[in-house]
N, C-alpha and C positions, 0 to 999 in steps of 0.2 A: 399248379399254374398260379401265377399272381394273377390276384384280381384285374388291375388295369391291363393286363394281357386278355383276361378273360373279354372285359368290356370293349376292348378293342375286336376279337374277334366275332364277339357279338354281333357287333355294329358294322359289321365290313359281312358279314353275314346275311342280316335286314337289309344293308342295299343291295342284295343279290337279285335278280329278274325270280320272278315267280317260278318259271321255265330252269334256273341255274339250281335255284334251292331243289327243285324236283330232282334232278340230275345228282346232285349233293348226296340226297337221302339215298335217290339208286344204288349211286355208289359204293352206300357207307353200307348197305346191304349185301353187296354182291363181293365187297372186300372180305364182309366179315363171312358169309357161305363160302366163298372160297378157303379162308383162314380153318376153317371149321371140316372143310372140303377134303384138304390137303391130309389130313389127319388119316385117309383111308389109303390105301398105297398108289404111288404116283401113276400106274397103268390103268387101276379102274377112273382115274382123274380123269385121262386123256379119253376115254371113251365117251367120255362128255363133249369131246370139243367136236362140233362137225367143220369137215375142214371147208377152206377157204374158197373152194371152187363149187360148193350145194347152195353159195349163201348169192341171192341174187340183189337183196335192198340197195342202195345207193343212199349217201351222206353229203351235202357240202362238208367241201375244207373245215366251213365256220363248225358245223355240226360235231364234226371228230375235236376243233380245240375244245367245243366245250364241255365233251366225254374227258379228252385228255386233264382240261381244267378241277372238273370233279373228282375224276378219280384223285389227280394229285392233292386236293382239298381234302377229301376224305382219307387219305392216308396220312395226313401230318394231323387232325382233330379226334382220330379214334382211342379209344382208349386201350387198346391192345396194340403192342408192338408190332409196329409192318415192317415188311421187307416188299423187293420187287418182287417175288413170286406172287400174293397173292393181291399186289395191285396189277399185275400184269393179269393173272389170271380170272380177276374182278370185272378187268374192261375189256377182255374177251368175251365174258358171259354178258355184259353189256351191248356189245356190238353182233353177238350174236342172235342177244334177244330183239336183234331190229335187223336183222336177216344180212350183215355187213360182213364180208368179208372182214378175216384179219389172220396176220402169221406171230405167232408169239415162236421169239426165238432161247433158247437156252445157253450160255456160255460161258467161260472157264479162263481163267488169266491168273499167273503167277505174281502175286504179290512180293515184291523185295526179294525175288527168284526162292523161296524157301515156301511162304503161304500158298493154297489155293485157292481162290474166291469164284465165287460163283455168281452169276448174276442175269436176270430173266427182263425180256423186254417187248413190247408188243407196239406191230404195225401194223395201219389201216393205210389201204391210197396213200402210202408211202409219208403218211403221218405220224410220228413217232408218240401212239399212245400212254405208251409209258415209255420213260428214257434210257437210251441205250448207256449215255453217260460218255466223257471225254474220254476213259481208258477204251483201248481194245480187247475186246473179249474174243477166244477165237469159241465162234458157234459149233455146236456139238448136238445141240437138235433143233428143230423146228418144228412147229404144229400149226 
């Protein structure tokens, strides 16, 4: 990274709320155990997720952007390569560990009819924690 890039995200960092940088750090954790997570095969993953309807906590609106905010902060600053798997499944274990419902969905869409892509995305309260993205994906699982 260039320097005045560097200084720049410094500095837009330091005027974060005490509260956002916590969030931040969370994040950059639950990214990276996730990243680390995934490594063991994807059905012992899922055994980890309790689903949507054990978890009783409640969030403002305000509260999921600024999960959502974090986690998207912490997947562009890390120094290992993200994908939406393990930011989706990052701010699950986040929304999880504050008892919050949420559906992380999985899905599949043909690239220039020839590629396959794949792509993971997570709802809270109909909040899109991590982004579905302007393509259609068609869903294939849900947790």
């Amino acid at each position: 990274m260039k320097s005045s890039l560097k200084e720049s995200l410094l500095r837009k960092f330091i005027r974060l709320s005490t509260e956002e940088k916590k969030l931040f750090a969370e994040a950059v954790f639950f990214i990276f155990f996730s990243k680390v997570f995934l490594l063991l095969p994807f059905r012992i993953c899922l055994k980890q997720l309790r689903p949507a309807e054990e978890m009783d906590g409640r969030l403002s609106a305000r509260s999921l952007q600024n999960i959502r905010n974090a986690v998207s902060r912490a997947g562009k600053l890390t120094f290992w390569e993200n994908n939406c798997l393990p930011a989706s499944l990052g701010g699950r274990f986040m929304l999880q560990r504050r008892r919050v419902g949420s559906v992380m969905y999985l899905g599949l869409q043909f690239k220039n009819g020839k590629e396959l892509v794949a792509h993971a995305w997570l709802i809270a309260d109909n909040i899109y924690v991590t982004p579905k993205g302007k393509t259609n994906y068609k869903e294939i699982f849900k947790v």
